[in-house]
C-alpha positions as CSV (number, residue, x, y, z in Angstrom):
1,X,0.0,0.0,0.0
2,X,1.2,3.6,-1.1
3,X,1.2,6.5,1.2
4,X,-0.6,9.5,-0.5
5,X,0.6,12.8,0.2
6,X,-0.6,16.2,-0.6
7,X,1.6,18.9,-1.2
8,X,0.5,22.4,-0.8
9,X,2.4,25.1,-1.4
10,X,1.8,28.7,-3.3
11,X,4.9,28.3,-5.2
12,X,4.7,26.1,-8.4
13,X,8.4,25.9,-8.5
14,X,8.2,24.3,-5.5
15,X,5.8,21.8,-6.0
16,X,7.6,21.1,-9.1
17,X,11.0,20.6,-6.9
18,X,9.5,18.2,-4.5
19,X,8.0,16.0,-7.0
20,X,11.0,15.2,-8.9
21,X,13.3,14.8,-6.1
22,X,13.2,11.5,-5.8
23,X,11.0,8.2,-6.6
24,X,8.5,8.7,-4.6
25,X,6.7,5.0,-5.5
26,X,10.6,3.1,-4.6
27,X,10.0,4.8,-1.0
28,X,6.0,3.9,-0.2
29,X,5.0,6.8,-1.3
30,X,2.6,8.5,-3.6
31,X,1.8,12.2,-4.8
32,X,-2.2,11.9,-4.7
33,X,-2.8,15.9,-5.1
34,X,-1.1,19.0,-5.8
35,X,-2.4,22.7,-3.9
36,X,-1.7,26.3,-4.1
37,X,-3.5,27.6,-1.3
38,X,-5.5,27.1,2.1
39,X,-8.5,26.5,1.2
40,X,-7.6,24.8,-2.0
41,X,-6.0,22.3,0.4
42,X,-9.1,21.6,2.7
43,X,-10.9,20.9,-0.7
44,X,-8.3,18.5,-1.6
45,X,-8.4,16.4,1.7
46,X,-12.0,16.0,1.1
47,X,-11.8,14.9,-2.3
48,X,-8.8,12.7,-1.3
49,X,-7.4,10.2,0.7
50,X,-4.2,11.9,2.0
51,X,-2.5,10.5,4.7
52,X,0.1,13.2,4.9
53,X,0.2,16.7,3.8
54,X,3.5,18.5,3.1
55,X,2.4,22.2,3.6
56,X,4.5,25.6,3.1
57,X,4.6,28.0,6.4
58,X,4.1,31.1,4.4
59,X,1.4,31.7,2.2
60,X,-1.3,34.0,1.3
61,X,-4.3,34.2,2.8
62,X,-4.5,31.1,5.1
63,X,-0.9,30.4,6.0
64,X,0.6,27.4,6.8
65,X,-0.5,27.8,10.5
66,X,-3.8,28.1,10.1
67,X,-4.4,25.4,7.5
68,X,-2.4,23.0,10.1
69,X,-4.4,23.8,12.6
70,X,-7.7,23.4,10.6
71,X,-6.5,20.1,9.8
72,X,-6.1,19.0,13.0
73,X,-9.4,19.8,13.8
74,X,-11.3,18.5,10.8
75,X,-9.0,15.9,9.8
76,X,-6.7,14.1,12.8
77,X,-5.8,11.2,10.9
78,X,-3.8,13.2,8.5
79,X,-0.1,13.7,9.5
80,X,1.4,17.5,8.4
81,X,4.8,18.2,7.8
82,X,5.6,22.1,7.2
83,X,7.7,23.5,4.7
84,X,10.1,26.4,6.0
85,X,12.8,29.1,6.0
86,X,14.7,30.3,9.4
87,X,12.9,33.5,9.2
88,X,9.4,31.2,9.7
89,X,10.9,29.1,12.7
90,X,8.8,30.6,15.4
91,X,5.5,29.7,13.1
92,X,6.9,26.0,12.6
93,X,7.2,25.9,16.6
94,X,3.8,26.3,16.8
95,X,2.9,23.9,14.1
96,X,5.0,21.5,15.7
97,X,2.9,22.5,18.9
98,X,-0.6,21.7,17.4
99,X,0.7,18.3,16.3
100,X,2.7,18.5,13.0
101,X,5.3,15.8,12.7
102,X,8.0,17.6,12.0
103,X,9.9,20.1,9.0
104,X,11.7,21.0,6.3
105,X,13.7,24.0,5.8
106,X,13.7,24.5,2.0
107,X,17.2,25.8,1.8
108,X,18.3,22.4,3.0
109,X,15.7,20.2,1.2
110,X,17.1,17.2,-0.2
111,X,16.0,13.8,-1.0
112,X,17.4,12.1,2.3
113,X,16.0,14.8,4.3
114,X,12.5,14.0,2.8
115,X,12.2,10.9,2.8
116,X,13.7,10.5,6.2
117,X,10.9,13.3,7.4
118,X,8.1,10.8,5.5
119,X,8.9,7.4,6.7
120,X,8.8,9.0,10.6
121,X,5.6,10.5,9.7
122,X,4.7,7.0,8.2
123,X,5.4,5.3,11.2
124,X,3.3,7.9,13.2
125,X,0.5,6.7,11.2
126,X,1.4,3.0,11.7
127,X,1.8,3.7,15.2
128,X,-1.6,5.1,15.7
129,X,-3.4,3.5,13.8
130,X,-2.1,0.3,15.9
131,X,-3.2,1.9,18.8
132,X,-6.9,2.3,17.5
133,X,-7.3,-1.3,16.5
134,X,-6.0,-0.5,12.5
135,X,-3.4,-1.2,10.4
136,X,-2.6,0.9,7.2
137,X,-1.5,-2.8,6.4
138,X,-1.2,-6.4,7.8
139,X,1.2,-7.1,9.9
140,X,2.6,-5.8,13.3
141,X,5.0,-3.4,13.9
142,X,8.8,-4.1,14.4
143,X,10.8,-3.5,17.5
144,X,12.3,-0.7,15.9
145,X,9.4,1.0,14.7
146,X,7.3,0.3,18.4
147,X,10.5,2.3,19.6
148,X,10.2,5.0,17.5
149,X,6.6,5.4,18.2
150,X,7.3,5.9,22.0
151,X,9.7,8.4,21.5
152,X,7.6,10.3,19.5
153,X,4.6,10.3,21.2
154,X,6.7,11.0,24.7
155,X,7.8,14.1,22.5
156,X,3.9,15.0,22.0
157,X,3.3,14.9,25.7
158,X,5.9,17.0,26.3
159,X,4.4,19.3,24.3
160,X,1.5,19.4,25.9
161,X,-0.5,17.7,22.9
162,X,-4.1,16.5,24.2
163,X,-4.6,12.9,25.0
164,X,-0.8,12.8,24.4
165,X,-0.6,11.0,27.8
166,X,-3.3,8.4,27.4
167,X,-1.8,6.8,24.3
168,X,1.3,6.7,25.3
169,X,0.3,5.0,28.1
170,X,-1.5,2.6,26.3
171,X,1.2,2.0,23.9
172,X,4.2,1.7,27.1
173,X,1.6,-1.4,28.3
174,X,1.8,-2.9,24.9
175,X,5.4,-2.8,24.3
176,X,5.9,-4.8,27.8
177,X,5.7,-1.9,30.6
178,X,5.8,-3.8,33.8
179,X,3.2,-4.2,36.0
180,X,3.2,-2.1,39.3
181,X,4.7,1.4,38.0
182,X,3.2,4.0,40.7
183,X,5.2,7.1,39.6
184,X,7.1,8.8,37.1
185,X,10.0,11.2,37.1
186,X,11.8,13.4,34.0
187,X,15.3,14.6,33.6
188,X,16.7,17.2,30.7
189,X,19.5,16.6,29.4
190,X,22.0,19.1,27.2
191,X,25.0,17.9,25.0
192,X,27.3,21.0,25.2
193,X,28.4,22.7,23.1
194,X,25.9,21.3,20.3
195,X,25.7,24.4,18.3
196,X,28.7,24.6,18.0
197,X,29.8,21.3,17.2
198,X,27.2,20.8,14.7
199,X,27.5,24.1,12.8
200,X,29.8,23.1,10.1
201,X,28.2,19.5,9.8
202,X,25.3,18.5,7.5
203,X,22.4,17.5,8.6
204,X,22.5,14.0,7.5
205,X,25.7,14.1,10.0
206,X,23.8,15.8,12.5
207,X,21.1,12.9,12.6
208,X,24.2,10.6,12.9
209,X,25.4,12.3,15.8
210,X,21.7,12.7,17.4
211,X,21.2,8.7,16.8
212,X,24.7,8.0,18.3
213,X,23.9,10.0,21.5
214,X,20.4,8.5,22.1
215,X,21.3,5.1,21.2
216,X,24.3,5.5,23.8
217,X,22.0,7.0,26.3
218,X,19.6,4.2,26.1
219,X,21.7,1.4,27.1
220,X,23.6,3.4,29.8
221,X,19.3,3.7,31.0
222,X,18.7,0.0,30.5
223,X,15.4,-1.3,29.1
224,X,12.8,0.4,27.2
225,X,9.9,1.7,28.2
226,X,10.5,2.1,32.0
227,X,13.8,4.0,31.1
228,X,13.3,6.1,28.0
229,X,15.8,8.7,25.8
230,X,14.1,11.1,24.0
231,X,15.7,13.6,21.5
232,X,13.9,16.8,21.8
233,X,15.7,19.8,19.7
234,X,19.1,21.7,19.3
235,X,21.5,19.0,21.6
236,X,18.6,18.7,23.9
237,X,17.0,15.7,25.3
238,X,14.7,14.1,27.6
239,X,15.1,11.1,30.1
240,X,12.1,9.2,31.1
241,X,11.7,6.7,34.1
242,X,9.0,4.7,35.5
243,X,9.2,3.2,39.2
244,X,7.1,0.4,41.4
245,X,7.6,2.2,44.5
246,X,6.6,5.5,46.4
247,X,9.8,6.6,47.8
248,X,10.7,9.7,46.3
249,X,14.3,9.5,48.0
250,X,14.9,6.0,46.6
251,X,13.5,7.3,42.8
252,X,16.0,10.1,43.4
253,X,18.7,8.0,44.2
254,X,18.2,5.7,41.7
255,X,17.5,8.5,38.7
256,X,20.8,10.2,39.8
257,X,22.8,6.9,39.7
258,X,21.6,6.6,35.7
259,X,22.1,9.6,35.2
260,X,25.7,9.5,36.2
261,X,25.7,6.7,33.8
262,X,24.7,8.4,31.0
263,X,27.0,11.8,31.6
264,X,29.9,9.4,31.6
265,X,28.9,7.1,28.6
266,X,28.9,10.4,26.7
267,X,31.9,11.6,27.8
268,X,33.8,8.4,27.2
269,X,32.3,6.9,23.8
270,X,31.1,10.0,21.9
271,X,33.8,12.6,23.6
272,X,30.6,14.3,24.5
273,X,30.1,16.6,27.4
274,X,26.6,17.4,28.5
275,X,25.0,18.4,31.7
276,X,21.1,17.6,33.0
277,X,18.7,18.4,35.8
278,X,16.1,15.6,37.0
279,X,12.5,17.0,37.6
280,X,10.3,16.4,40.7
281,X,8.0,12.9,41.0
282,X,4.7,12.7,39.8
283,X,2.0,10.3,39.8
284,X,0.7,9.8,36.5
285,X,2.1,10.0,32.8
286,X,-0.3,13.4,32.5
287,X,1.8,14.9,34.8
288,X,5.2,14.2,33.1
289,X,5.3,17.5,31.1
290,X,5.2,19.7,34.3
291,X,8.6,17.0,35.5
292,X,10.1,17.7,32.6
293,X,10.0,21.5,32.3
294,X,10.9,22.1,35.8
295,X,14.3,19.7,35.1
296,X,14.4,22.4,32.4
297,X,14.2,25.1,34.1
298,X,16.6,24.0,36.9
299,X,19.2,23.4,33.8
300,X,19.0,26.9,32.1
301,X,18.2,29.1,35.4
302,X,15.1,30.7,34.0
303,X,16.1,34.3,35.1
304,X,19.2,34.0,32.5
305,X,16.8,32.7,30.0
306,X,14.5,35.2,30.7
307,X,17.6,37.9,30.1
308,X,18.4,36.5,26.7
309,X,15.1,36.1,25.4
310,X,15.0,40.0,26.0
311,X,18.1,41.0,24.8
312,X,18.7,38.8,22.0
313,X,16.1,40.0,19.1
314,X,18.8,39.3,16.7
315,X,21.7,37.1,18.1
316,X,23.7,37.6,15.4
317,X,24.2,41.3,16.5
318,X,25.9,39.8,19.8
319,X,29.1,41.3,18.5
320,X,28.8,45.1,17.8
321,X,30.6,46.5,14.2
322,X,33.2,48.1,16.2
323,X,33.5,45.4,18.5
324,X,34.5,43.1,15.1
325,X,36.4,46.2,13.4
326,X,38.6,45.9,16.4
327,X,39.0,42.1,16.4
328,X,39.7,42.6,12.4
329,X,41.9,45.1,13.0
330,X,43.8,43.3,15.8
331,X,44.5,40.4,13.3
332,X,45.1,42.4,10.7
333,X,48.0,44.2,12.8
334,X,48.8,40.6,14.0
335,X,48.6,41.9,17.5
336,X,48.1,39.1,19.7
337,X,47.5,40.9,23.1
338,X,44.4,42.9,21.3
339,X,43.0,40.2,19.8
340,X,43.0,38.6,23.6
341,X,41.3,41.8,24.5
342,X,39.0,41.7,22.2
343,X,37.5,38.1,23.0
344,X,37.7,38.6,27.0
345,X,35.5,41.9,26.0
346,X,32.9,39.4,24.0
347,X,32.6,37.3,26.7
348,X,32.3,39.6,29.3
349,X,28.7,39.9,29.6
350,X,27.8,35.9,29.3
351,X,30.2,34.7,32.1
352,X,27.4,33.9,34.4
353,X,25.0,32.3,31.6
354,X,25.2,28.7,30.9
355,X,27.4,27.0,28.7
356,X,24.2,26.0,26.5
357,X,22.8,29.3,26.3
358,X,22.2,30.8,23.0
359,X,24.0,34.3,23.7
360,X,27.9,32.2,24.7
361,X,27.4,29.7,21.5
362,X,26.5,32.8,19.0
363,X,29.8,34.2,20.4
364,X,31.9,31.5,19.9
365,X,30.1,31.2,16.6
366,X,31.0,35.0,15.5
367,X,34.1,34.8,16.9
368,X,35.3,31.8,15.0
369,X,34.0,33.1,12.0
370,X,35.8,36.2,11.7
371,X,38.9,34.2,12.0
372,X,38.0,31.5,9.5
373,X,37.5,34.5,7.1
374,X,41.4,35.5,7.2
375,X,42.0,31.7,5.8
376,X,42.2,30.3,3.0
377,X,40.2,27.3,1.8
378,X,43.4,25.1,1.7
379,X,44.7,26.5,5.2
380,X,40.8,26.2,6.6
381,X,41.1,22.1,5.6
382,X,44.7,20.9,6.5
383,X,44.8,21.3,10.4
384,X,47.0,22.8,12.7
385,X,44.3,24.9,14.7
386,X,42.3,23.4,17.3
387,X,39.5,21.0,15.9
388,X,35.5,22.2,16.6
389,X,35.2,19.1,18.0
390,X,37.8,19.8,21.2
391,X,34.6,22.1,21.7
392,X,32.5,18.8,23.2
393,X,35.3,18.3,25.8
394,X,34.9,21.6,27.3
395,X,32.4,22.3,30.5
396,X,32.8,25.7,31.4
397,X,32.6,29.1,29.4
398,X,35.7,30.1,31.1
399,X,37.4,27.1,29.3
400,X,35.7,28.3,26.2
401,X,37.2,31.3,26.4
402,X,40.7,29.9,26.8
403,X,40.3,27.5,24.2
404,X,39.3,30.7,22.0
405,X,42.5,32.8,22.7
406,X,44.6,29.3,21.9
407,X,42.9,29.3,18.3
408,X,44.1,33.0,18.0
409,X,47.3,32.4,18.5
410,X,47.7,29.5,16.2
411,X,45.5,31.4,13.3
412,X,48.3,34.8,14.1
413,X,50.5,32.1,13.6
414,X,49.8,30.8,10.7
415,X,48.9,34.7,9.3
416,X,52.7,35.7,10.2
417,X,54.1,32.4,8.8
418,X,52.1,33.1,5.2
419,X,53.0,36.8,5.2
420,X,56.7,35.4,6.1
421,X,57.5,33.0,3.5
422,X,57.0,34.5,-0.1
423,X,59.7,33.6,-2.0
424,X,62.1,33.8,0.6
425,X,64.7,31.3,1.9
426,X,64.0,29.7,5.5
427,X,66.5,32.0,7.0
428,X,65.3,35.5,6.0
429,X,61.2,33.8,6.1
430,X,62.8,33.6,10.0
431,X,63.3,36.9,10.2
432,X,60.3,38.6,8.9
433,X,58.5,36.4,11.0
434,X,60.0,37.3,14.2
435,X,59.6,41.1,12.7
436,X,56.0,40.6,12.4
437,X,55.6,39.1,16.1
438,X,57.6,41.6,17.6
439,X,57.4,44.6,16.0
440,X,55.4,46.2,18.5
441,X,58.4,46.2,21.5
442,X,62.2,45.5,20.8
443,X,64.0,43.7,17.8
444,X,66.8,44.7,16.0
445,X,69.1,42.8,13.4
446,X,71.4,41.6,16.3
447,X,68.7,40.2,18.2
448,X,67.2,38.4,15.5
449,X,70.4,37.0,14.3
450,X,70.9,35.9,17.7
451,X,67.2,34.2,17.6
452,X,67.9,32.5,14.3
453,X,71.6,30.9,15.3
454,X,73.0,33.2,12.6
455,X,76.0,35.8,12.2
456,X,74.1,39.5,11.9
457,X,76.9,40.7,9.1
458,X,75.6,37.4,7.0
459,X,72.2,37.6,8.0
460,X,71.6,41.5,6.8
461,X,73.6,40.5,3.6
462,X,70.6,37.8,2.7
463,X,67.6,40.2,3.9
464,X,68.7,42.7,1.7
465,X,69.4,40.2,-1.5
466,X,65.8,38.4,-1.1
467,X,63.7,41.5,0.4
468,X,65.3,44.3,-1.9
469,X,65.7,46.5,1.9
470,X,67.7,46.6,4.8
471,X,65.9,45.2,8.0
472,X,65.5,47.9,9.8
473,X,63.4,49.7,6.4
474,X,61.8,46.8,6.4
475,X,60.9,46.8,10.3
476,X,59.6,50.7,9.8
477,X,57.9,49.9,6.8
478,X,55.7,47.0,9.1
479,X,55.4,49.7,12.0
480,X,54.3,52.6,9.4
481,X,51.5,50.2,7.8
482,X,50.8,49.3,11.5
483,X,50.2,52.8,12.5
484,X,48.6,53.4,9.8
485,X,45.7,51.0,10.4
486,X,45.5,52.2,13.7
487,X,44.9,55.9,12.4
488,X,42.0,54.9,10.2
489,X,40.2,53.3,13.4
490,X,39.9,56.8,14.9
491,X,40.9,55.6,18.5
492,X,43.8,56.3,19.3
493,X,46.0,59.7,19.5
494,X,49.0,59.8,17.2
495,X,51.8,59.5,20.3
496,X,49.7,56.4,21.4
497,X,50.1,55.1,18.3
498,X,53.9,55.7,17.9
499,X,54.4,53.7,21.1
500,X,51.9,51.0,20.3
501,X,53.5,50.2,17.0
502,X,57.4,50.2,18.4
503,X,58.9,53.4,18.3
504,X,60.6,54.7,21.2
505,X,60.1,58.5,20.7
506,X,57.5,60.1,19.2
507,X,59.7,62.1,16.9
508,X,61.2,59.5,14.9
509,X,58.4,58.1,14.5
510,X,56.8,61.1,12.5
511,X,60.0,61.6,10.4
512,X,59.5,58.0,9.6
513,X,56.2,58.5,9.0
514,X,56.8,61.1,6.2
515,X,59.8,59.3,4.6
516,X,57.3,56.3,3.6
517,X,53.5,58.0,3.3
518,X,54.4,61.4,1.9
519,X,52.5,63.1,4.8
520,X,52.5,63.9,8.8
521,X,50.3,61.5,10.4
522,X,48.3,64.4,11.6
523,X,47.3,64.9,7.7
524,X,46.8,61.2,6.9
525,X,44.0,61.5,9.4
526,X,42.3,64.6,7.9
527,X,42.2,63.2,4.5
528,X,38.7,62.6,2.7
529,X,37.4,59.0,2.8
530,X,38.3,58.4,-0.9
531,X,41.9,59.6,-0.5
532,X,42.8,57.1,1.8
């Protein structure tokens, strides 16, 4: 038997894309109607037999909201997966609230993605119609599938979906729940950093990683269904157990003791940290969601969360334009002690929030980005600098923060060691690299001869055949460009910047200035825009 599906969507491009993505018939499935609009849609699900409806977030008129939750209402047999972009996330929530399986974000559409999305809404189906006596066809379902279908419908009841809990119930008894269980309890659990480890990684990865983590969980926890690992969303999951006796203390006890388990199974199999928070006991599988959320809350200290909901309209912003100017600048100037600055100054105002927390990953995120811009594609693939995935051993933002300031100076590193070797031989590539690290206090020919193991009458002979100057114009010409840089950021005096940049007084620095720009300092400043 097929699976018919309905795909509704304003966009005939996009119905066009979806339907020759893949073979639909190969998978169990079937394109039974094509819509362009709300209403259109309803039409079609009366006319049809659709047991799944693929339907965009965004539309006129009736949007993709609005037609879901019509659906549910008229039609609750019919499983809805919706169609989206980031910018409809917060609409896709709120389908996924009312009962949609789950969705698809166009950008990242692909045939795995969609057919992975379908057969989980197909088992769904299976699932309940199992539960109600039916079968979409003979034949029971598989341990795999019966396992699935608890996971997802614990996700449903903590959501908050009605009648989540009675099913579930119903279907834990079938699939060998034993007899005897008075109370329930919920922990939350979150893999850190997730964002950040997943960022770079496609999704199909991402589902790798998620599987992994659960499947890992689930036999530190024991057997299913009276100890239960749930993936819920962005590195976050949920922890189930079921107990045959009243003491609160011994659940406790016992929850903790698993709990432990898992934390450590993480740790040492998937080099995953992750921390969690266990909720308070409750009677009855109805009363699971309140467990849950208050383990949530407990784990992300709902005052911070309540702080970065506020602040953060747009966390990509978490970084002002001057605040990355600076950073850029910094690198740009190879100045290592900046740069430092700079990234204890990003993470001065999330030290308190946890490790999870959108506002310290977005950093990190931004941060890491404006360095991976000054690579190239072949230095950004052939190692050196410390690997994403060091970020899943680290439990503290603190150590975030640390392990941030080591990839700077490997990246200023690597910058100098490009900008050093040219054409040059490894001697005088040597010497412009120790030029460009210390250019900013003391170095002179001697002292860099001395570095190198080399005689400084030899050494000067060799900079000036490969580098067509002597060292020391080729020292002033670093500290000129230096200054230079620092002049067009408009925050600094001009002595400042004659100290910052290496010269010990202020005078020779301006008649160095001249010799290599033409003009005072003073004057580079005042120029237009479009003269400099």
């Amino acid at each position: 038997m097929l699976i018919q599906v309905l795909l509704v969507d304003d966009e005939p491009l996009v119905h066009h894309h979806l339907s020759t993505m893949t073979d639909w018939r190969s998978h169990g499935f079937e394109i039974c109607g094509e819509a362009y609009s709300g209403p259109m849609a309803l039409q079609a699900l009366e006319e049809l037999q659709a047991h799944i409806a693929i339907i965009d977030v965004s539309m006129p008129g009736m949007d993709g909201v609005e037609l879901q939750r019509t659906i549910r209402e008229r039609y609750p047999a019919v499983k809805t997966i919706m169609l989206s972009s980031y910018d409809d996330y917060d609409y896709v929530r709120e389908c996924l609230r009312n009962g949609a399986a789950d969705y698809l974000l166009k950008h990242r559409l692909n045939d795995q993605s969609l057919i992975a999305i379908l057969k989980k809404a197909a088992r769904e189906l299976e699932e309940e119609t199992e539960t109600s006596g039916l079968r979409l066809e003979d034949g029971s379902l598989d341990a795999g599938s019966r396992t699935e279908s608890l996971r997802e419908q614990t996700l449903r009841l903590l959501a908050g979906q009605p009648e989540a809990a009675a099913i579930l119930d119903k279907s834990m008894r079938l699939s060998g729940l034993s007899p005897g269980v008075v109370c329930y309890m919920a922990a939350a659990v979150q893999i850190v950093p997730f964002l950040l480890l997943t960022q770079t990684r496609s999704d199909v990865q991402i589902n790798g990683l998620v599987r992994q983590a659960v499947e890992l969980m689930q036999q530190s926890l024991g057997d299913l269904p009276e100890r239960m690992a749930v993936y819920v969303e962005n590195g976050r999951l949920a922890i189930l157990f079921a107990f045959r006796e009243r003491s609160e203390q011994a659940a406790a006890s016992e929850a903790g003791r698993l709990m432990s388990n898992v934390s450590h199974s993480l740790e040492l199999f998937l080099n995953l940290k992750c921390t969690y928070a266990i909720g308070h006991m409750c009677s009855s599988l109805s009363k699971l969601e309140d467990s849950y959320h208050s383990a949530e809350r407990v784990l992300d200290n709902a005052a911070i969360r309540q702080e970065l909901d506020s602040s953060l309209n747009d966390p990509r912003l978490l970084m002002t334009i001057g605040n990355q100017k600076q950073l850029l600048l910094a690198i740009e100037r190879l100045d290592m002690e900046e740069v430092e600055r700079s990234i204890t100054g990003a993470f001065a105002s999330v030290q308190k929030h946890p490790l999870h927390s959108q506002s310290v990953q977005m950093i990190v995120s931004e941060l890491l980005a404006i360095g991976e811009k000054t690579l190239t594609r072949d230095e950004a693939g052939d190692g050196g600098l410390p690997s994403r995935e060091e970020l899943g051993n680290i439990n503290s933002v603190a150590g975030l923060e640390r392990w941030l300031i080591i990839y700077y100076e490997g990246l200023l590193g690597r910058l100098r060691r490009r900008q050093a070797q040219g054409s040059y031989s490894r001697h005088v590539s040597q010497a412009v690299q120790l030029i460009l690290e210390r250019y900013q206090s003391y170095i002179t020919l001697e002292l860099t001869a001395d570095l190198i193991g080399l005689n400084p009458s030899y050494l000067s002979r060799i900079f000036k055949e490969e580098t067509r100057t002597t060292f020391s114009e080729y020292l002033n010409r670093v500290r000129i460009d230096a200054s230079c840089r620092l002049l067009e950021s408009g925050k600094y005096t001009v002595k400042q910047i004659s100290i910052q940049v290496g010269f010990t007084t202020y005078n020779y620095f301006f008649k160095v200035f001249k010799e290599l720009t033409g003009t005072t300092p003073h004057a580079f400043v005042s120029r237009p825009p479009a003269a400099k």
